[in-house]
C-alpha positions in Angstrom: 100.2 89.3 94.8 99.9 89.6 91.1 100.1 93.1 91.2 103.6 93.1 92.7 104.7 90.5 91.0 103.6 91.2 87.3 105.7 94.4 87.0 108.5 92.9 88.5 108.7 90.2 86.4 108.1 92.5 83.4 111.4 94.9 84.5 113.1 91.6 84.1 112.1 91.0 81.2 109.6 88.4 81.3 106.5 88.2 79.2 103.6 88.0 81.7 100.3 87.6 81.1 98.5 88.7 84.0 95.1 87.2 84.1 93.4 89.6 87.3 89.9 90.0 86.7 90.3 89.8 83.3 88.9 86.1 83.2 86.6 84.5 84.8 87.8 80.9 85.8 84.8 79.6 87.2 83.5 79.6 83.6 84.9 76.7 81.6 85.2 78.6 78.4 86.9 81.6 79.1 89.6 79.2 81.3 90.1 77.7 78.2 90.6 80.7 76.4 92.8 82.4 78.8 95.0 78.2 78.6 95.1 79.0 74.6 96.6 82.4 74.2 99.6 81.5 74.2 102.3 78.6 74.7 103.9 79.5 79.0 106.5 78.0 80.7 105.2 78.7 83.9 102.0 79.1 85.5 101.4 80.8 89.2 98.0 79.8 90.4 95.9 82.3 92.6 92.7 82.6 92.2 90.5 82.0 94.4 87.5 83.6 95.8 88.3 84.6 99.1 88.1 87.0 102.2 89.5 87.5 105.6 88.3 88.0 108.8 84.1 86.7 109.0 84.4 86.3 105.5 84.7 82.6 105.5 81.8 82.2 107.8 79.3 84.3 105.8 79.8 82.8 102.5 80.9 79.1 103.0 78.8 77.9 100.3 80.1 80.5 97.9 84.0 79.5 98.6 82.8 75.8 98.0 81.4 76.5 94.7 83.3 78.6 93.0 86.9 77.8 94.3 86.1 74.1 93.9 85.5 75.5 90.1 88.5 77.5 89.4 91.1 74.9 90.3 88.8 71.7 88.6 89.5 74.1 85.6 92.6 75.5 85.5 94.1 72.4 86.5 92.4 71.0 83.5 93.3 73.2 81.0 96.5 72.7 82.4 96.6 69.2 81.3 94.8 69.6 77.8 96.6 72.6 77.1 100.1 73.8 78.6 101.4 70.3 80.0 104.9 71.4 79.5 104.3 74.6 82.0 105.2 74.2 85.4 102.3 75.1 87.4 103.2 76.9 91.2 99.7 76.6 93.3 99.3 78.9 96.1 98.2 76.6 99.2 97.0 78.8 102.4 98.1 77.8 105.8 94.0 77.3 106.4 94.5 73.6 105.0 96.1 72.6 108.1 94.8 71.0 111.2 93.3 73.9 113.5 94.4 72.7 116.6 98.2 73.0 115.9 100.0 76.0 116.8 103.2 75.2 114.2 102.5 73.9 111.0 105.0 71.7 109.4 104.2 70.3 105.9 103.6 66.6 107.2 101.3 68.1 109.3 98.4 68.3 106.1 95.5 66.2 106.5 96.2 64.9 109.8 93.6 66.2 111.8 90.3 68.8 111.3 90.4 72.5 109.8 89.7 75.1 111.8 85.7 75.4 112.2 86.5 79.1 110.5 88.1 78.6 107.6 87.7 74.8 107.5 85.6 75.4 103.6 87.9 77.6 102.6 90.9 75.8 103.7 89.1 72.6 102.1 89.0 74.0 99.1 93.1 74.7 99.0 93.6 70.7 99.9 91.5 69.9 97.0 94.0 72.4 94.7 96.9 71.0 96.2 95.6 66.7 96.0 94.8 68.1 92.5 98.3 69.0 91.6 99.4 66.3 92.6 97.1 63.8 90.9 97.9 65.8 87.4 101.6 65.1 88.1 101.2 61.7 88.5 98.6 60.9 86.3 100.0 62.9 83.0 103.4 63.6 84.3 103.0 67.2 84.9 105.6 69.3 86.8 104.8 71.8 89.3 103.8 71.8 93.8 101.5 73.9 96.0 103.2 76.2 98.5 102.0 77.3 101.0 102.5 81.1 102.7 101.9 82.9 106.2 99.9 85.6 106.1 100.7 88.2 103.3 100.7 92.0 103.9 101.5 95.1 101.6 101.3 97.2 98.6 97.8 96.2 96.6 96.4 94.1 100.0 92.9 94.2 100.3 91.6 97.2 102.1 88.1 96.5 102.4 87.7 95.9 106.0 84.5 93.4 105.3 87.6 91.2 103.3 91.0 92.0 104.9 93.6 90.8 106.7 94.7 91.7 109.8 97.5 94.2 108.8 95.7 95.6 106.2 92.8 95.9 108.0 94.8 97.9 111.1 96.6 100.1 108.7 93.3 101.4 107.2 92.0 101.5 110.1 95.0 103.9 111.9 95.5 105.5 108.8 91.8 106.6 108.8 92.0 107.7 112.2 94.7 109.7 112.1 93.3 111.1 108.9 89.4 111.9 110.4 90.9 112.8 114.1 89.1 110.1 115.4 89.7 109.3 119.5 89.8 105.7 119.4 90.9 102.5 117.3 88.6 99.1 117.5 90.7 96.0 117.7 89.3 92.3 117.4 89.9 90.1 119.9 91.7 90.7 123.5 95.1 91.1 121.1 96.2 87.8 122.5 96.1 86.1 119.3 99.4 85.6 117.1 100.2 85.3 113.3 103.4 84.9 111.3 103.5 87.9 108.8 104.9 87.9 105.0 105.8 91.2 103.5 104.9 90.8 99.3 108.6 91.8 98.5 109.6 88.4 100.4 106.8 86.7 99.5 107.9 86.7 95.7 111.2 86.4 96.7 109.9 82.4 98.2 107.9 82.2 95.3 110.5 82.8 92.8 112.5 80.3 94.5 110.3 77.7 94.6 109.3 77.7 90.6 112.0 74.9 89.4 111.0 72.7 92.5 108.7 70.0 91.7 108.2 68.3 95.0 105.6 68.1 98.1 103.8 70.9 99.6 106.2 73.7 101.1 106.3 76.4 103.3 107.0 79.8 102.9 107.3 82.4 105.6 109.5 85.0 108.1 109.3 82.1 110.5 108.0 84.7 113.0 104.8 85.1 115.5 103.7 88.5 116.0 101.6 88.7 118.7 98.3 91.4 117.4 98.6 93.5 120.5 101.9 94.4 119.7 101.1 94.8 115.8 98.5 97.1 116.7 101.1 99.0 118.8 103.6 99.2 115.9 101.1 100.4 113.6 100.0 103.0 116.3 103.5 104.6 116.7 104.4 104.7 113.0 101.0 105.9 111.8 100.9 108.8 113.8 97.7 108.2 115.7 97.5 109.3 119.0 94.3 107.7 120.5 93.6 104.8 122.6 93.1 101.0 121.3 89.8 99.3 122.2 90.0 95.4 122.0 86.5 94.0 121.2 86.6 90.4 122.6 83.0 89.9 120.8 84.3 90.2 117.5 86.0 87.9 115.0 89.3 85.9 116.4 90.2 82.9 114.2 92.5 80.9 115.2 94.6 81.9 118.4 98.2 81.2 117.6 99.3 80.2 113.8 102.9 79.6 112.8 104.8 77.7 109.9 107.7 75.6 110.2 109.9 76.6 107.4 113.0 74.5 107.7 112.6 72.4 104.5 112.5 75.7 102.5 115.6 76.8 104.4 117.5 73.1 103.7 116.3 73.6 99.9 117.0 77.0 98.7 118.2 78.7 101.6 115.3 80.3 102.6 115.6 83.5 105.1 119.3 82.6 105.3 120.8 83.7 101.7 117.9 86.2 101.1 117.4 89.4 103.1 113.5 89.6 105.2 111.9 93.2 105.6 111.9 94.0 109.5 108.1 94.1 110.7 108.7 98.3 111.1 110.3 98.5 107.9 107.5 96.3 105.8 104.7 98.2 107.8 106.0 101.8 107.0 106.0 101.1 103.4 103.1 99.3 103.7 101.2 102.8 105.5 102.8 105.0 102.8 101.2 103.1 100.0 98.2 103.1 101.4 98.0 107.3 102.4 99.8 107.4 99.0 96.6 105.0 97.0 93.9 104.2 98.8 93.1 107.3 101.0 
């Protein structure tokens, strides 16, 4: 996200200080050093330490740890040292109960995670309770907001961490690229997400920076089932092959949706900003990655 959303912010003519790897927040000293550089007026939260895909169920403990540090100490240093910055946390739609199918901001902590992304997801209800304990405590400004699942320029490409589009779009691209016959999919394609392209995603984000409320949602308020993502991809990467579902291979959670009606009521969400198609998003998505990863 940040390395969308830095430059565009900069062409506006925003001073941004875009942190990156540049600072390690698990470490209490340089999170206070990165809190002291300079006065902000608004801080977008992150970090995290984080994968997709069996990522959450190899390294559990590591999420716990070190996520569990990074927002104890940026929330922190937000209090002893930029309490007039707002402060935007970015939730993750993991924090809500695993057994609904649409998730609806009243919906958090009513019911169990999903058992594969339930420390992961624990972690983003701490950040969020955490937020909202500063605010009332020290009279902080700022909310958590929560997005569907984000795709595009910058994504994460590493199969062992990606998401699902990124993930297919390397994967096709390679493909097509190496000549190969066939394309592995996980799962029996059944499974559905809702999909965010970046260039919306900061669009929601950038709406949500004055609000100083609850929890929110932002998404395209769409499910996409993965068998016909993988088709899309297919068609507008070229690749010629056949698709091979693997049914022994890493699902998640079968169907995963957000309600975003408040965020439509409140700034007009989806209705007074224009979404990226799924075709349009994914072809600019593929060139990108031919263009900077191949």
């Amino acid at each position: 996200m940040g390395k969308n959303l830095a430059p565009l912010l900069e062409s506006a003519g925003v001073d941004v200080t875009a942190v990156g790897r540049n600072y390690d927040l698990t470490d209490w000293q340089k999170t206070q050093e990165l809190f002291r550089l300079k006065k902000y007026d608004l801080i977008i939260h992150g970090a995290a330490f984080q994968g997709a895909g069996d990522f959450t169920i190899l390294y559990p403990a590591d999420q716990f740890f070190k996520n569990n540090l990074i927002h104890t100490h940026v929330l922190e240093a937000w209090k002893r040292h930029q309490p007039t910055a707002r402060l935007v946390g970015i939730g993750s739609t993991c924090s809500y109960p695993g057994n609904l199918p649409v998730l609806s901001e009243t919906d958090y902590f009513t019911g169990p995670l999903h058992p594969s992304v339930e420390t992961y997801g624990l972690t983003k209800c701490v950040m969020q309770q955490g937020i909202k304990a500063y605010k009332k405590q020290y009279g902080l400004q700022g909310t958590t907001v929560a997005f569907a699942t984000l795709f595009g320029p910058h994504d994460e490409f590493d199969l062992a961490r990606s998401h699902v589009v990124s993930a297919l779009v390397q994967k096709f691209c390679d493909a097509v690229r190496d000549d190969l016959p066939e394309v592995e999919i996980w799962g029996d394609g059944t499974q559905t997400r809702e999909l965010i392209y970046i260039d919306d995603q900061i669009t929601g984000l950038l709406m949500t920076c004055d609000y100083d409320g609850e929890l929110i949602n932002i998404g395209s308020g769409v499910e996409t089932q993965i068998t016909d993502l993988a088709e899309t991809i297919k068609e507008l990467s070229g690749f010629k092959g056949e698709l091979v579902y693997n049914t022994n291979r890493f699902v998640g959670v079968k169907r995963k949706v957000l309600n975003i009606d408040k965020a439509k009521n409140l700034f007009g969400w989806t209705t007074d900003n224009k979404m990226h198609t799924l075709e349009e998003a994914l072809q600019k998505t593929i060139n990108w990655y031919r263009e900077n990863e191949q």
